[in-house]
N, C-alpha and C positions, 0 to 999 in steps of 0.2 A: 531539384531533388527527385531522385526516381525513387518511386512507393511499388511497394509490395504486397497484394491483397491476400490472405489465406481464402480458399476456396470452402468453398460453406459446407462441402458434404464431408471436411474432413471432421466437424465438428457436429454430425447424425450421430444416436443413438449412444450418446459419452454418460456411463454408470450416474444416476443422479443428477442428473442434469436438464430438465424440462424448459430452460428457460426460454423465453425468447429475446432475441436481442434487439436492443432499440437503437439509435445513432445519432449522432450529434457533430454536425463538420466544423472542424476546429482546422484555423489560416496558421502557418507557420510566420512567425513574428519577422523573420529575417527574408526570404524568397517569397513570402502569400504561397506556397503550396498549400493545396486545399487536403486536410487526411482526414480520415472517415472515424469517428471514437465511439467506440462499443461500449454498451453497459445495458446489467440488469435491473429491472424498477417493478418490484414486485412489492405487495400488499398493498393496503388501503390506501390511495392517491393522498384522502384529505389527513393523514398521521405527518406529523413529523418525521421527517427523513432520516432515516442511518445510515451512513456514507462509509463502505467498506473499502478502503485501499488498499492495493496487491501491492507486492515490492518484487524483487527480480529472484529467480526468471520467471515466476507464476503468472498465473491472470484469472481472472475475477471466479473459477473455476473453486480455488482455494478457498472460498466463503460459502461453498455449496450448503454446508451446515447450519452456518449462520443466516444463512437467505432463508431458509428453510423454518429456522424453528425464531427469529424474530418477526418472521410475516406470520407467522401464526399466531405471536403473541401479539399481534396487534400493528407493528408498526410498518410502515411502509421503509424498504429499502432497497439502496442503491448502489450494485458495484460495476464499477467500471473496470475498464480493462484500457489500462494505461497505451500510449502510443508505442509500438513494437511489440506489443504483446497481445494475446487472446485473438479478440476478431479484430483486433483494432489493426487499421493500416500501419505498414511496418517499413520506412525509410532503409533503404539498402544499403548504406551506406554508415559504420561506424561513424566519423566524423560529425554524422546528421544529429546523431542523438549528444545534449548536452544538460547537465542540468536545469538549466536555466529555460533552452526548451520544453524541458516537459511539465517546470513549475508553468509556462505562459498557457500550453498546450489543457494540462488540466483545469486551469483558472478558467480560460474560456466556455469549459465544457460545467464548469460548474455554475455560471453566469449563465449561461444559455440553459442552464433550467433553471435558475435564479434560487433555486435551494436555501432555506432560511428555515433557520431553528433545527440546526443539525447537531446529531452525535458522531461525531467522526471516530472511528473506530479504522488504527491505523498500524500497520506493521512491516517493515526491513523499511525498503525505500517509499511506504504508501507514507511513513514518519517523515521522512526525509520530504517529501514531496508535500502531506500534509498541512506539517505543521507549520511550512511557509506557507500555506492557504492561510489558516487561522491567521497569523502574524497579519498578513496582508490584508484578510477580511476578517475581524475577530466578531464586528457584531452577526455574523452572520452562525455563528456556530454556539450551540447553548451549551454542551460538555464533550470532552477530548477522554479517549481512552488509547492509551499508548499502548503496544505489546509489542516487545522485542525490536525496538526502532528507539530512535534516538535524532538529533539536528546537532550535525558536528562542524566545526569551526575552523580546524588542523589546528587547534591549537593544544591539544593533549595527542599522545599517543595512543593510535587507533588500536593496538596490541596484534602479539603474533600471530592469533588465530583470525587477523583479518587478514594480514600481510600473508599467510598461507593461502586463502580463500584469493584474494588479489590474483597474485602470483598462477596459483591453478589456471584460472580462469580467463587468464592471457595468453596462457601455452599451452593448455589442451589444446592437442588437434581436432578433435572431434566434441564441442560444446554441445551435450545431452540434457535440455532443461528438466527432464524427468529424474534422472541420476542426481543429479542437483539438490530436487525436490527431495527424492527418496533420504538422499544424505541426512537431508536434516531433519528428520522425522526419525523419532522413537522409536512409534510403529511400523514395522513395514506395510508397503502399502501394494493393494493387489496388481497386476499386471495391468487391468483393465484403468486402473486410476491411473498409474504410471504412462498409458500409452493417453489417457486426457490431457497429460500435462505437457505432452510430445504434437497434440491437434495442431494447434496454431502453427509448429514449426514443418513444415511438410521436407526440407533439407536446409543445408547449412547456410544457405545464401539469406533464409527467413530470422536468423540471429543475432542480427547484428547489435539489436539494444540488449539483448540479454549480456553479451558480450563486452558492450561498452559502460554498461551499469558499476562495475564493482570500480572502475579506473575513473569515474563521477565523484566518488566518495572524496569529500576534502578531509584530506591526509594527513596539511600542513599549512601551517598560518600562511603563504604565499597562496593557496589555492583560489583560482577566479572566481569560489561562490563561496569564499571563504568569508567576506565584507559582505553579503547579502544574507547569510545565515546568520553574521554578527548583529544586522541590524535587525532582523526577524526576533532575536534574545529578545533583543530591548523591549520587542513590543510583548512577547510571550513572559519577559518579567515583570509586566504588569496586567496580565490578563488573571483574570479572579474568579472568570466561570469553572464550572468542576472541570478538574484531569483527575482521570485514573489510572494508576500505574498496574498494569496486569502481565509481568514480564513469567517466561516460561525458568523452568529449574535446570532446563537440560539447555541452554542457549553458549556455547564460547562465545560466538562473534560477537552478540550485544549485552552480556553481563557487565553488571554492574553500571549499564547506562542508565539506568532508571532513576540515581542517586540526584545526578543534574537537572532531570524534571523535578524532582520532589524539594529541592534546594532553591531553585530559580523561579520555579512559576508558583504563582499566588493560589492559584486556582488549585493546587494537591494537597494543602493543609487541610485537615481532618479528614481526607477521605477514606474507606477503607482499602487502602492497596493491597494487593493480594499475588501472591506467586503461584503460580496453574504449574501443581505438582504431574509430572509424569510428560512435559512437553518439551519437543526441542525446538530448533528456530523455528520449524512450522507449525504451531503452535494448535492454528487451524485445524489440521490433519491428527493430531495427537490428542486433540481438548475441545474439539470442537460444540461437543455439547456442554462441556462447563460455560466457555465462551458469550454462548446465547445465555446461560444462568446469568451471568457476571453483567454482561451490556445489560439487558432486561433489568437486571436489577438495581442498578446505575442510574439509569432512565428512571426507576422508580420512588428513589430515592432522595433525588434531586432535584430542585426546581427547574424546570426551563424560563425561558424569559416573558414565555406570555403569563405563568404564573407568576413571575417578581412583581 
């Protein structure tokens, strides 16, 4: 596997952004190629952890908000920056990246800091990638807040506004993960945020996972993580710790996914789900300070396990 490192001074002086990055070497499950995983771990070491997941084409950059005002409320948090994206090493090669890779890829990284008693707060494919952790490791997470993500099967149709987004995203010539970003946001966002979310990719050769993410998504009951999503259900139709459903107003691509959390897992009955008026897929970017409201208050609400 040839790997691709982004050079660090592309990511000096990016609006908001003071963090420092930590790392964690994660083996690819198929070749043992060794790739390097980025992520931030700010506030109090001994708090319970909040585990923020990006989804495509972001990287942990998108939680800049929520790093910000949940370390001040006390707890300590953690976002990483999935493989191909952010500072994280970036396989060169489309083929490289697959589902299934990046669920072993994460798993590793979350094992090697052995993370227990987690709020995972998860959105686009940070869901998708997620909530096969929990499935995989449930006792390890005390409550799940979903936003605008979902763990699809191929056995419903993913609807036109993903097949648009697909389609785009295999035939642009020129893959702009900023333009992307911009798209789905509300708000527009300044020049200076725009060229943050541009960092990691210095040209098109540094792409390839942003690129091969949306052609991941199982589509259709025959898909090859179609049977591993299936059996991940099983376990998430009986998981009973809190989810909370926080889907944005302005979302095409994942409306009305929230119905099949709230249906299937044990863990959503009586919580207060709530819809973050005024946000689009990046939910982050649009709502970012309700967000921190919303987790903060979720976490406060509800027991953890060392309280049960």
């Amino acid at each position: 596997m040839r790997v691709l490192r982004t050079p660090d001074e592309r990511f000096t002086d990016l609006p908001d952004w003071p963090y420092e990055p930590r790392y964690v070497t994660v083996t690819d499950p198929i070749d043992g190629t060794e790739l390097r995983m980025a992520h931030v771990d700010e506030g109090p070491m001994g708090a319970d952890p909040v585990l923020l997941l990006h989804g495509e084409p972001s990287w942990s950059y998108l939680y800049r908000t929520l790093i910000a005002g949940l370390s001040a409320d006390g707890h300590r948090v953690l976002a990483p920056d999935l493989i191909g994206f952010g500072r994280s090493d970036k396989p060169a090669e489309r083929s490289d990246f697959t589902y299934a890779r990046h669920v072993d890829w994460t798993t590793q990284w979350l094992e090697a800091l052995d993370l227990q008693h987690v709020t995972l707060f998860c959105q686009d494919w940070g869901g998708l990638i997620g909530l096969r952790l929990v499935a995989a490791h449930p006792d390890r997470f005390d409550r799940v807040v979903v936003a605008n993500s979902f763990l699809p099967t191929g056995d419903r149709d993913p609807g036109d506004a993903f097949r648009m987004w697909r389609e785009f995203s295999q035939t642009v010539p020129e893959f702009s993960c900023s333009a992307v970003v911009g798209m789905g946001c509300v708000t527009p966002l300044p020049h200076e945020v725009l060229a943050a979310y541009d960092a990691p990719f210095p040209d098109q050769s540094f792409v390839a996972g942003a690129r091969q993410f949306p052609a991941l998504v199982p589509a259709s009951p025959d898909d090859p993580e179609a049977p591993a999503n299936r059996a991940a259900w099983e376990v998430l139709e009986r998981f009973d710790r809190p989810v909370l459903c926080a889907f944005s107003d302005q979302d095409p691509i994942t409306r009305g996914a929230d119905r099949t959390i709230l249906e299937r897992i044990p863990g959503a009955a009586g919580q207060s789900h709530t819809t973050v008026e005024g946000g689009g897929h990046f939910l982050q970017e649009d709502c970012g300070e309700r967000l921190v409201e919303i987790v903060s208050g979720f976490i406060a609400s509800t027991p953890g396990a060392r309280e049960r």
